[in-house]
N, C-alpha and C positions, 0 to 999 in steps of 0.2 A: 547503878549508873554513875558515872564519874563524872565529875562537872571540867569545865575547862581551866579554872583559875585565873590566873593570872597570865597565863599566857594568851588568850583569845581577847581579839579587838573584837566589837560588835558588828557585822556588817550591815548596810544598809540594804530594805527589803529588795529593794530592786536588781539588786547585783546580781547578774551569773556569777557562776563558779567554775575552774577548773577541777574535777574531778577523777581522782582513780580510783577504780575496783577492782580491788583483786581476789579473781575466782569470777568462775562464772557460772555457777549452778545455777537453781530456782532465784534464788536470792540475788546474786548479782546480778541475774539476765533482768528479776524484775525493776530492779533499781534501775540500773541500768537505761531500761524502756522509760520509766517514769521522769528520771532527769534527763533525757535525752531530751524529751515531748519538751519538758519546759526550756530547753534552749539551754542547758548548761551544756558546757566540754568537757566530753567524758573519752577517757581512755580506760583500755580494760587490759589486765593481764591474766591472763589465763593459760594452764600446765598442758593440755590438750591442745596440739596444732589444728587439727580440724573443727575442732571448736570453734577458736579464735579467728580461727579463716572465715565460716560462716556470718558470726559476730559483726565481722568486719561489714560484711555488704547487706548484712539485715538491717543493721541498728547505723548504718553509716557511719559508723565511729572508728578512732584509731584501738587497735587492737595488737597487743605482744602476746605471742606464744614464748612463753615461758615459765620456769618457776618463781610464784609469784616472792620467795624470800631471797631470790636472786639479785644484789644492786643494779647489776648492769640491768635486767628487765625493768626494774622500775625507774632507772636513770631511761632506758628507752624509751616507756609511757611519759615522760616529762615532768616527773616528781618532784624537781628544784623549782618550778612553778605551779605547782598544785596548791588549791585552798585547802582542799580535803583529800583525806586515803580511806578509804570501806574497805576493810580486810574481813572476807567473810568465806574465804576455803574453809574446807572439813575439818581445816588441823588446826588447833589452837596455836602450839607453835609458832607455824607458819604467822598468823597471823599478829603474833607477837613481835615478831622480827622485825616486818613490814611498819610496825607503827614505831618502832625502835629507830628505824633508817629513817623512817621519813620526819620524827622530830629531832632527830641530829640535823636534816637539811631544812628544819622549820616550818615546817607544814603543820598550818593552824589549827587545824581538827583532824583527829586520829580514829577512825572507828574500828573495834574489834569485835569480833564475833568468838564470843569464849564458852565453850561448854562442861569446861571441865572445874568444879569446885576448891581445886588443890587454887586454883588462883584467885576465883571469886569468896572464898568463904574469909569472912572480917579478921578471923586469926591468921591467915595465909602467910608466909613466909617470904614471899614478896610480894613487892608493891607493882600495879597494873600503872598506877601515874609513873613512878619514876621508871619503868618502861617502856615509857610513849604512849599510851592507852590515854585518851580525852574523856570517850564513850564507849562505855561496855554492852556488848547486848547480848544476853543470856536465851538462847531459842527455850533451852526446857523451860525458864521461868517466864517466860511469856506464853507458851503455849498453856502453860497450867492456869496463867490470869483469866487465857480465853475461855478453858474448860468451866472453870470455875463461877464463871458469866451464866452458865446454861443452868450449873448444879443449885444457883443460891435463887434461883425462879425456875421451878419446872414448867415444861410445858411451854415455857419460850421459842416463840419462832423467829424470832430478829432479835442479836444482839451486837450492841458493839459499844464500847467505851471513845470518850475522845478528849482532849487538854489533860493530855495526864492523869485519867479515871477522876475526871472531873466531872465531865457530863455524860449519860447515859442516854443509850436508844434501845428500847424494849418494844417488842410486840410480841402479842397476845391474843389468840383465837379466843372469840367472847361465845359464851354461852347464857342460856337463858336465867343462868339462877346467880349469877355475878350483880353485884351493884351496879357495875357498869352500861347493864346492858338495858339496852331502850330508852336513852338518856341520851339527851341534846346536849351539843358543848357549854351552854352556857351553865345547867346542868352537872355536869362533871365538873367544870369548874368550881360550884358549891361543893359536890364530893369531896376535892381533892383536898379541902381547907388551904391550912396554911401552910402545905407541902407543893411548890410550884411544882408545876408540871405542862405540858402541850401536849394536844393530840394534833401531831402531821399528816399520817395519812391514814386513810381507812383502805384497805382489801376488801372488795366485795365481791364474788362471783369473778375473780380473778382480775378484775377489772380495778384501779386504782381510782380513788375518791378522795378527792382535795378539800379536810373538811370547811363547812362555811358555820355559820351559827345555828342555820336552821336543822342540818344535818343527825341524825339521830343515829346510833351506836346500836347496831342491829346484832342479834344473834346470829351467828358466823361469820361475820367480820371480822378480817383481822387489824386490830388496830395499832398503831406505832407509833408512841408518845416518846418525846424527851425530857429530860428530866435532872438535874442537879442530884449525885449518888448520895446527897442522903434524903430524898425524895422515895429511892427504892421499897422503903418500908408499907410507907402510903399506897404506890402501886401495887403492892402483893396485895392488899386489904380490898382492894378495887378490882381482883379476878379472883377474890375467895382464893388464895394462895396461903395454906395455914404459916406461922413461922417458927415451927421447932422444928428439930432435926429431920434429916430424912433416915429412913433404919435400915435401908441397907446399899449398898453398892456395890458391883464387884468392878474391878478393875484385872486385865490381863496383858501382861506383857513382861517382858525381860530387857526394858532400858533406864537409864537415869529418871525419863518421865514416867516409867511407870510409880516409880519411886516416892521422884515427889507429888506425884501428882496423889498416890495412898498419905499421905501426909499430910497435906494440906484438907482433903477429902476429909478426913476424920476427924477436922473442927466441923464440920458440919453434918455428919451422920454417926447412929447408934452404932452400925457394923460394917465395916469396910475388910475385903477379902479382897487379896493379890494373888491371883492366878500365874506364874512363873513357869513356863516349858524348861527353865535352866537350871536344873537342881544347885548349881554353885551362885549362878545371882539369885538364887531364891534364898539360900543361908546370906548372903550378904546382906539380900533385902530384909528378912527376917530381923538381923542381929542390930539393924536401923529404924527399928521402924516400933513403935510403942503402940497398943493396942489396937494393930494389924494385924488381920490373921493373913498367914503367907503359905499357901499351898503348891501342891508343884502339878503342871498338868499342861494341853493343849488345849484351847479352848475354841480352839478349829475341830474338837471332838466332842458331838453333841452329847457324849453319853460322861462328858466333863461338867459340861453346863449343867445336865439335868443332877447330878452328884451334888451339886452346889447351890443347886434350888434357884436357879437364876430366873425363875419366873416371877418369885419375890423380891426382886432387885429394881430401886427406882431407879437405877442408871446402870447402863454394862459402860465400860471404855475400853475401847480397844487400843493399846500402849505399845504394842513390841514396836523392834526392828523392821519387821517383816510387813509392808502396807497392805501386800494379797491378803497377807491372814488375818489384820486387822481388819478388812472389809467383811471377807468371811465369817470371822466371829464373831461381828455384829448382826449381819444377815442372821445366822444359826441365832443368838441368843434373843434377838426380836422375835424368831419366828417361835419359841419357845417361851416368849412371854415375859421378857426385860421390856420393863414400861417405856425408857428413852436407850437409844441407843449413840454412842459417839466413838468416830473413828478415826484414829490419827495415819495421817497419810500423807505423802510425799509424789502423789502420782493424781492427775486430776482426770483418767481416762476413768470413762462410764460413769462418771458422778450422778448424769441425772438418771441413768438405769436404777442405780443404787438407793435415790429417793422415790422412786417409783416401785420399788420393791419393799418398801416401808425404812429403811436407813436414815434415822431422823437428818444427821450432822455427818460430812465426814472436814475436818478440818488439816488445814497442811500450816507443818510448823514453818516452812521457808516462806510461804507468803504473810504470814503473820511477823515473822523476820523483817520484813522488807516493807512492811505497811508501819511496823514501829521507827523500823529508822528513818523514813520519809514523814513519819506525823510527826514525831517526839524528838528524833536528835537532829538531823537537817533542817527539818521546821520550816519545808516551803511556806509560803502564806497563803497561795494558792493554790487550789487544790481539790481534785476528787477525792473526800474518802472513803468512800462506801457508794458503791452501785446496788439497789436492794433487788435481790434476785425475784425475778419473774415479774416485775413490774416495771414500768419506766419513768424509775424516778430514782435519783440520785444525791447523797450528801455531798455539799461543797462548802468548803474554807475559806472564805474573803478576811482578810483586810480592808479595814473602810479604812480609804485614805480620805485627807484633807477636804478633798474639792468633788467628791463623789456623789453622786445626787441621794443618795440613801443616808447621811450625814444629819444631825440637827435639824432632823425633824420629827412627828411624830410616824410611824408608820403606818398610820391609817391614812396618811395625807401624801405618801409616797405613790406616786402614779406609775397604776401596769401593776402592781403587787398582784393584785385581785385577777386579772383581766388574763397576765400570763401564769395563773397558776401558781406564783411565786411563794414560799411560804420563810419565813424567818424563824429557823426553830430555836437557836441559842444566839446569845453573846457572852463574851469571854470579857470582861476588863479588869486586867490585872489577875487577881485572886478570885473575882465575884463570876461568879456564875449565872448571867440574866435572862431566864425564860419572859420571854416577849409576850406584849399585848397592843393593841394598836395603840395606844400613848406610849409606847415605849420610844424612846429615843435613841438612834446608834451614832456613840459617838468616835471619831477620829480615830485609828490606833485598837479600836475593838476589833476581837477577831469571832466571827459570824459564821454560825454554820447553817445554810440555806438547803431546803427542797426545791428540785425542782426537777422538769424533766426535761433530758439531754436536749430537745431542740430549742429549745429555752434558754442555752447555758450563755448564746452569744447577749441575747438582751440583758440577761444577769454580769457579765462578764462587764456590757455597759454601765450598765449600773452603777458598778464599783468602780470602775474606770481598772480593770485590772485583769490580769494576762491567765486566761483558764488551762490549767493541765488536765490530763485525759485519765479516766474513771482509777482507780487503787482496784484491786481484787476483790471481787464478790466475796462475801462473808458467808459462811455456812448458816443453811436456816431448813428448814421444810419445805 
């Protein structure tokens, strides 16, 4: 990810933005939605006329039908007063161009959407800065961060990173032989030593539980702690989580993710096998790939899976192109006996069939897109990030400003915390990572990530003295 240098003023939090996005896929459309809700001015250009038609009277916004590397279409959107450009079509290129034109006419933030290595890799032959590129955003190498969130704690049903895999949210169905389990917070808290950590919520019998002190960590509960990443360790010890390798994995698919994703995989398991329907990206992936074994086959063909002993497998992922076949050959290799199953996907029809037919995860690399550059490079302050599926309760991002009644105090002396459910799971200041206790103090300029649920969000919103935007994408979980 590219930093701005020297060319970026810092802007003040409160500021809207002019905004344009070009393309309008998953990714645009979600952006798009999310900066709308906060009041920025967003114009979209998009290559599809009936797209952009649409666009228009959904999302109220101005909208050009055209090719987004085209000047006059983005002289139409209003480019020579834009703060920012999000160039996130399919096509590298494209999206190269756009960030090209738009720092010749000075446009202070450039976002590109690049998937292809020939320009990302540190030896590359050209430079993404002196092409107009601010911020780079890699879909493969974010969707591999998220996979990798599931593979390094199995058995995970809630995950998600935030300040720059700074702070972690992990939950965990407890069972009876865990240290964890039948243990009061005050309790856990001796557990955890001197590896901070919070429990936010408990799942019980689907019903969500705000824990209090007296509260005790039952067997089948599932619980949802936050945690500073290098806490992680402490939490695997706390659900009997061993920490050596896992031994085997298969991975199937025929794209770049399938790729790196056998790559990265194989720091942390004895046997990693890449299943390729493409016999020619299969010798590619082979002739890349170090102590992968790389086979050729469909894994949409059960009599594939069983050849491959995928019932010994702690994780199948399903990687292709194809999202039908990746749901399918996670369904076949769960029902054959892959302990987790994970499916990458670009379509969000029948997801909850899909978990009701044992489908642990399916994840979509475009909303993952679209939740990094709203969290990490735009950087509203406020914000939904995480809505946790099946229950109602949600992550949100404050800024404590100056004069906000949750300020320079302790938060046990904060009034309504208790009363509305409210729970304070982190503060961020500066570099420090501050898991909260009621003498904790938040101060000025911290940025806070709160539980709480949706009808709650106007009296939080009070709180902070500060402007709430509407939920990020459900996270994959069980």
């Amino acid at each position: 990810m590219l930093d701005e240098g020297m060319e970026s003023r810092k802007q003040p939090r409160s500021t809207l933005l002019n905004i344009i996005i070009v393309g309008a896929g998953t990714v645009g459309l979600s952006l798009a939605e999310h900066l709308k809700a906060r009041g920025d001015s967003i114009a979209i250009v998009e290559q599809d006329p009936e797209l952009a038609s649409s666009l228009s009277s959904r999302l109220d916004a101005f909208t050009v039908a055209g090719v987004g590397a085209s000047p006059n279409a983005l002289l139409d959107a209003g480019i020579r007063k834009a703060d920012m450009v999000i160039a996130v079509t399919p096509r590298d290129d494209t999206n190269l161009v756009v960030c090209n034109f738009a720092k010749q006419l000075g446009v202070r933030k450039r976002i590109a959407r690049i998937s292809s290595t020939e320009y990302t890799d540190p030896h590359a032959a050209v430079s993404l800065k002196e092409m107009g590129v601010t911020h780079v955003i890699e879909p493969e190498e974010e969707l591999v961060r998220k996979v990798m969130q599931y593979l390094e704690l199995p058995g995970v049903t809630e995950s998600a990173n935030f300040q720059f895999e700074n702070v972690y949210l992990r939950g965990y169905r407890i069972t009876a032989d865990m240290p964890v389990a039948n243990r009061s917070l005050p309790e856990l808290n001796e557990l955890t030593g001197p590896s901070p950590m919070l429990a936010v919520l408990i799942i019980r019998d689907g019903k969500s539980v705000l824990p209090t002190g007296s509260e005790r960590i039952l067997p089948g509960d599932e619980l949802i702690m936050v945690m500073p990443s290098e806490s992680l360790p402490a939490f695997r010890r706390m659900v009997n989580q061993p920490t050596g390798k896992l031994r085997k994995v298969v991975i199937s698919g025929d794209s770049l993710t399938a790729i790196l994703l056998a790559r990265a995989v194989r720091k942390l398991c004895e046997r990693v096998i890449l299943v390729d329907p493409d016999p020619k990206h299969g010798e590619m992936a082979a002739a890349e790939l170090d102590g992968v074994e790389v086979l050729e086959g469909d894994c949409t063909n059960v009599q594939v899976l069983q050849d491959i002993q995928v019932k010994g497998a702690a994780f199948f992922i399903a990687a292709g192109k194809d999202s039908e076949d990746n749901v399918m050959s996670c369904l076949l290799a769960k029902a054959e006996g892959a302990r987790e199953v994970i499916a990458i996907s670009n379509t969000d029809r029948h997801i909850e069939l899909f978990h009701s037919l044992g489908l642990d995860r399916i994840i979509s690399p475009r909303q993952i897109t679209a939740q990094t550059i709203i969290n990490n490079i735009i950087k509203v302050p406020i914000g939904a990030l995480l809505k946790l599926k099946n229950v109602d309760v949600e992550v949100v991002r404050f800024v404590a400003e100056r004069d906000s009644r949750i300020v320079d105090k302790p938060l046990r002396s904060v009034e309504g915390l208790s009363r509305k459910s409210v729970i304070i799971g982190a503060a961020v200041r500066g570099d420090e990572v501050i898991i909260p206790g009621g003498n904790t103090i938040i101060r000025p300029g911290d940025e806070v990530l709160v539980f709480c649920q949706p009808r709650n969000s106007n009296w939080v919103r009070k709180l902070f003295k500060a402007k709430l935007i509407p939920s990020a994408p459900s996270e994959g979980r069980e």
